[in-house]
N, C-alpha and C positions, 0 to 999 in steps of 0.2 A: 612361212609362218610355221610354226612350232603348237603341237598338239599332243599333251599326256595327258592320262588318266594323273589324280594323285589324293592324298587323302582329304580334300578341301571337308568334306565334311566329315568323314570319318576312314579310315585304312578299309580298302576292298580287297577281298580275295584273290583279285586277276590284277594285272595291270594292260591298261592299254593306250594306244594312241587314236585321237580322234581327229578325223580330217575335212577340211569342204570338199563337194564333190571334184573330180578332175586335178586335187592337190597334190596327189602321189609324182606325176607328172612332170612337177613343177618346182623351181627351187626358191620355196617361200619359208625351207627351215631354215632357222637361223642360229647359225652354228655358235657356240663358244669363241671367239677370235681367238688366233692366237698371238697378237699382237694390238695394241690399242687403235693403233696407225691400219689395220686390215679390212678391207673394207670386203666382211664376210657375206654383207648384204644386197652387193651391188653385182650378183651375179645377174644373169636374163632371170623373169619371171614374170608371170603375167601380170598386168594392170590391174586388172579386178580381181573379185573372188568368183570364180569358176564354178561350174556345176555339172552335175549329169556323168557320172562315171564308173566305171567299174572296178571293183577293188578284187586282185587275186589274193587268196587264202583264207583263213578260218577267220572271217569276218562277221559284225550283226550290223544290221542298218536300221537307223532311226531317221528315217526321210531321205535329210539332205543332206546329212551325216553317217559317215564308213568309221566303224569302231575295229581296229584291229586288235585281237588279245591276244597277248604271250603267254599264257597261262589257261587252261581249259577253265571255265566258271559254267555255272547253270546261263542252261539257253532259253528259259521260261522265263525268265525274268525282264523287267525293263532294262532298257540297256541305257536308256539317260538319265537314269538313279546308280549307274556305275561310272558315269565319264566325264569330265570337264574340258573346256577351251579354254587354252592357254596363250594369252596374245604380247607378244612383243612389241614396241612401240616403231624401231627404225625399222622399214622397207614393211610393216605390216599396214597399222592402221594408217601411216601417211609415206608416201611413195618417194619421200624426200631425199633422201642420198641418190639414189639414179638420176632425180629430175636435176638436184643441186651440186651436187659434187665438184661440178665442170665450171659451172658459173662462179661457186665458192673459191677454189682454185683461182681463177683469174682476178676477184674479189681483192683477194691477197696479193698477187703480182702488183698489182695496180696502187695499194695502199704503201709497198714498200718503193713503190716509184719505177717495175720492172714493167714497163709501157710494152719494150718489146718481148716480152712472155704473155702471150695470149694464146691459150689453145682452144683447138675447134676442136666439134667431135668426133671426126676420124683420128686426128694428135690422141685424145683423152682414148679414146678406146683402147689404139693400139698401144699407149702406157699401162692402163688399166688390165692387159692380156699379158703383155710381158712381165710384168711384176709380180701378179696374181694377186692385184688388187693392195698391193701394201705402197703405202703413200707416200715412203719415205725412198723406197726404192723407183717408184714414177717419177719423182724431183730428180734423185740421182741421175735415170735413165734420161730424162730430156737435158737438162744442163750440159752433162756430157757429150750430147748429143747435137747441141746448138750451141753450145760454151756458156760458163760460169761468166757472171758480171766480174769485168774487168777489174774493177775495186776491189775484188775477194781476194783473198789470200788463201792459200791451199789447204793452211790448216784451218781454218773458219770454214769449210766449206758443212762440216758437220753442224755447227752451230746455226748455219744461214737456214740448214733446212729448216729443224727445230721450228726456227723465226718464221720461217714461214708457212709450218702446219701450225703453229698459234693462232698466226693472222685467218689462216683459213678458218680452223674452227669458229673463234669469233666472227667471222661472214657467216657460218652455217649456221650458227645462234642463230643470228636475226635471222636468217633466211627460213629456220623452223618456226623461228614468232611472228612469221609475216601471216596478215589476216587472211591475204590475199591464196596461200599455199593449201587447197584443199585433202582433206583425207580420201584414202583409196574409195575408189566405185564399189560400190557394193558390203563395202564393213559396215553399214548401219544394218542392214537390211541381214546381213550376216550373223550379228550379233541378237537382232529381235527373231530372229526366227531360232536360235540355240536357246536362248530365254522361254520363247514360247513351248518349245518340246522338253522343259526341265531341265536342260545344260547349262549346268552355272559356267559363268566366264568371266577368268581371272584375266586382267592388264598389268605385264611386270615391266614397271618403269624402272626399279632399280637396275637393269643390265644395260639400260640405254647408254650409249655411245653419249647421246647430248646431255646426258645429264637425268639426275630424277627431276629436278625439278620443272625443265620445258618437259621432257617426256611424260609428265601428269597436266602441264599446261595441254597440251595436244592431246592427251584423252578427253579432258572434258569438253571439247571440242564437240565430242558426243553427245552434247546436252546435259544437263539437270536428271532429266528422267529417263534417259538410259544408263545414264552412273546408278543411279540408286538398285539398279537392276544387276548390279556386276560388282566386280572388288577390285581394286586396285593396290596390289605391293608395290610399296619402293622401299628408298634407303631405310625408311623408319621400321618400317613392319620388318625387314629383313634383321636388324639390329636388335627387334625385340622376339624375335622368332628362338627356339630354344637354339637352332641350328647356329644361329647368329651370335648367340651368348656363347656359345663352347667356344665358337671359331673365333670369336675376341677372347676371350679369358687367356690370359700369363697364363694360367695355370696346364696350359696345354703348348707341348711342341708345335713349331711350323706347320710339321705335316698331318697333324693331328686332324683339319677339316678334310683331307681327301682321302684316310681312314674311315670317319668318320660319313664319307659319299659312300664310300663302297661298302661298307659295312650297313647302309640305309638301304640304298639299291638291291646288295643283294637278299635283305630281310623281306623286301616288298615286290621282290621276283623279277628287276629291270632285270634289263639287260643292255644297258647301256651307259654314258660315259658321263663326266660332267658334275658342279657343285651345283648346279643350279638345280639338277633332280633330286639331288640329297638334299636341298633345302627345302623344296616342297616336301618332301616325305618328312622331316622332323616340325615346320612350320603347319601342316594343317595337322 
């Protein structure tokens, strides 16, 4: 799970990150991929949200919440009128890539007629370790490993993957629409109590893997009335963000939006990587 301060309501003094307790621990950030095919999410992590923990260095705490600042600010102040939660949709609010992956996977063997590609979860792991979780390279590694279907031709073998991380994705579709897929232990209970201490909590569906549009289907999932208590970005809001306008605009070179991160970042004291913080910081 991923947690910055940013200017939701207005630009603060400090920046910081906010965490559930026993998060520090755990790999529930959720990194920028670096491939679309990488499955940044599917490291270990725990099941629930966690509690009860101790944060090293120049920390404030608001309950259940560890506020780490990079920047010294006044220590007299509330610290949940400085900080927001920032929630992801894959591997946060629903634990679906770990639970799905394996089954989505075979999903697709099975659609293209490949009966004998079924892997179990020792198979899936040790692809999943070897590869470092990139999906294109796990297909690689077992074909090679057990042989390409005799029908393939050597140069189709790039194509065939393709074919079949399409078919996967579309498994993983339904597999994120199915009623039956519940969200993690502990994200309601998570989210009303950051609500309850004044920590506004943002859900960014635009970086989903599945899509903005399941990954806004699967937050409401949260109810009626704990939407109404939180904000949700996707593809729109990020389009109409000023951030979003410059980085489309002709009127700017290619590389003009990750100018335009670092040149945000460093105005608002990160210290850290990524367009998706320079979004926030021009967006709220």
């Amino acid at each position: 799970m991923e947690f910055a301060s940013c200017s939701i309501l207005r630009a603060q003094p400090f920046s910081t990150f906010i965490l559930p307790a026993n998060a520090i621990n755990t790999h529930l950030c959720a990194s920028w991929p670096s491939s679309k095919h990488n499955l940044s999410l599917a490291l270990p992590f725990f099941s629930t949200f966690p509690r009860n923990s101790t944060f090293p260095g120049k920390c404030q705490h608001c309950d259940r919440f560890t506020a780490f600042s990079s920047i010294s600010g006044s220590q007299d102040q509330n610290p949940s009128q400085k900080l927001a939660v920032l929630l992801e949709v894959d591997g946060v609010l629903m634990d679906a890539y770990r639970l799905g992956n394996r089954q989505t996977f075979n999903a697709a063997f099975r659609k293209l007629g490949l009966d004998c590609a079924s892997w179990t979860e020792p198979v899936y792991l040790d692809l999943l370790r070897k590869s470092a979780g990139d999906e294109e390279k796990m297909l690689n590694l077992y074909f090679n490993r057990t042989g390409w279907p005799s029908s393939l031709p050597t140069s189709e073998k790039a194509s065939f993957v393709k074919k079949v991380l399409q078919n996967k994705k579309i498994a993983m579709d339904e597999f994120l629409m199915s009623e039956s897929l519940p969200l993690r232990p502990g994200v309601e209970e998570f989210i009303d109590d950051a609500y309850n201490e004044g920590i506004p909590v943002v859900i960014l569906t635009a970086y989903s893997k599945s899509g903005d549009e399941i990954a806004r289907s699967i937050a409401e999932r949260l109810g009626q009335e704990r939407i109404s208590k939180l904000k949700i970005v996707g593809d729109k809001e990020v389009d109409q963000s000023l951030y979003g306008q410059l980085a489309n605009s002709n009127e700017f070179s290619s590389g003009m939006d990750e100018q335009l991160a670092k040149e945000a970042i460093k105005a608002e004291g990160w210290v850290l990587k990524g367009s998706l913080l320079a979004f926030w910081v021009s967006f709220c």
